[in-house]
C-alpha positions as CSV (number, residue, x, y, z in Angstrom):
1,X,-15.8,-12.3,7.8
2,X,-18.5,-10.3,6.8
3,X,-19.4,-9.8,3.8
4,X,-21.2,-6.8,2.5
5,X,-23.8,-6.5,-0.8
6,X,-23.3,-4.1,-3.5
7,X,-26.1,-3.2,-5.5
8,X,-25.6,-2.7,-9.2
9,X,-22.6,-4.1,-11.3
10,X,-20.2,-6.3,-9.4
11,X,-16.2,-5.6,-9.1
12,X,-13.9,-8.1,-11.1
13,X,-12.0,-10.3,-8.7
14,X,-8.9,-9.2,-10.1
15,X,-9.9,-5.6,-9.0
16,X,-10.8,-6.9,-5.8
17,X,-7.0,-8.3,-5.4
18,X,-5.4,-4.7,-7.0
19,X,-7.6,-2.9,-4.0
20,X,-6.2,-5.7,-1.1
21,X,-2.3,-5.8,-2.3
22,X,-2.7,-2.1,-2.4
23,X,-4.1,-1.7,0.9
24,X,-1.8,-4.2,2.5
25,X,1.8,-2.1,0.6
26,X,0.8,1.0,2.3
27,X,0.0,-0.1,5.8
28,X,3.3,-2.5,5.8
29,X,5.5,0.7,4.5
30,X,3.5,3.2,6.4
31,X,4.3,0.9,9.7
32,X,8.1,0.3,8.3
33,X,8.8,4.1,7.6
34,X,7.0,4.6,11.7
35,X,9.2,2.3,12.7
36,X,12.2,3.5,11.0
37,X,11.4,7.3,11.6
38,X,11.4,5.9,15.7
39,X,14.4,4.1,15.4
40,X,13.6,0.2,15.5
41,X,13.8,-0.5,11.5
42,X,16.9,0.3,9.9
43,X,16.1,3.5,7.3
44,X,18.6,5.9,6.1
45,X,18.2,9.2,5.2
46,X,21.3,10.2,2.8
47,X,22.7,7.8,1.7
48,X,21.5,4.9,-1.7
49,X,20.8,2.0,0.5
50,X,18.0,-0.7,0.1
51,X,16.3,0.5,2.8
52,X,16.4,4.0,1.8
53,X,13.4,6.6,3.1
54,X,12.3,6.8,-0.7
55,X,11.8,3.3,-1.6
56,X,9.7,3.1,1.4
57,X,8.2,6.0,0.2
58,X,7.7,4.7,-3.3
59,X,6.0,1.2,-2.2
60,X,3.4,3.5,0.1
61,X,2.5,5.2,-3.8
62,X,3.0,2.5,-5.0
63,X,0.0,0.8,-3.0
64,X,-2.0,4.1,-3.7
65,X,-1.8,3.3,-7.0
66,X,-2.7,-0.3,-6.7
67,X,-6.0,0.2,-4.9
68,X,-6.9,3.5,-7.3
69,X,-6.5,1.1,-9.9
70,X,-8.3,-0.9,-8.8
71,X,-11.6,1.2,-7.2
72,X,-11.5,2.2,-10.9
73,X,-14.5,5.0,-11.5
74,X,-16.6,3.8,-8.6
C-alpha cells in the first residue's frame, strides 16, 4: 500500500475511518442502485420496500456525509 506524507497537522484516525466507511457506502450503493437501475439487484420504484430506490439513495448521502465529516475543513 502506499502511503503518502502530509505536511502540517495530522488527521485523527477516527477521521481517517469516517472518510473510508464513507467512501466504501457510496461506491457499494452507487454499484447497487447501477445494478438495480439494469436489472440484476432487486430495486423498486413505487412501492415501501427494503430495497426501495430511496434508501439506496439515502446510504449514497449518507456516505457523502460520512467522508465530509470526516475531511473536516481541510
Amino acid at each position: 500500500m502506499i502511503r503518502f506524507q502530509r505536511k502540517g497537522k495530522q488527521r485523527h484516525p477516527a477521521r481517517t475511518w469516517l472518510i473510508r466507511i464513507g467512501i466504501v457506502l457510496l461506491a457499494v450503493s452507487g454499484l447497487y442502485l447501477l445494478a438495480g437501475l439494469a436489472g440484476f439487484a432487486p430495486l423498486q420504484t413505487e412501492s415501501i420496500y427494503w430495497n426501495n430506490i430511496r434508501i439506496v439513495a439515502g446510504l449514497a448521502i449518507l456516505g457523502c456525509l460520512f467522508a465530509a465529516v470526516g475531511y473536516g475543513n481541510e
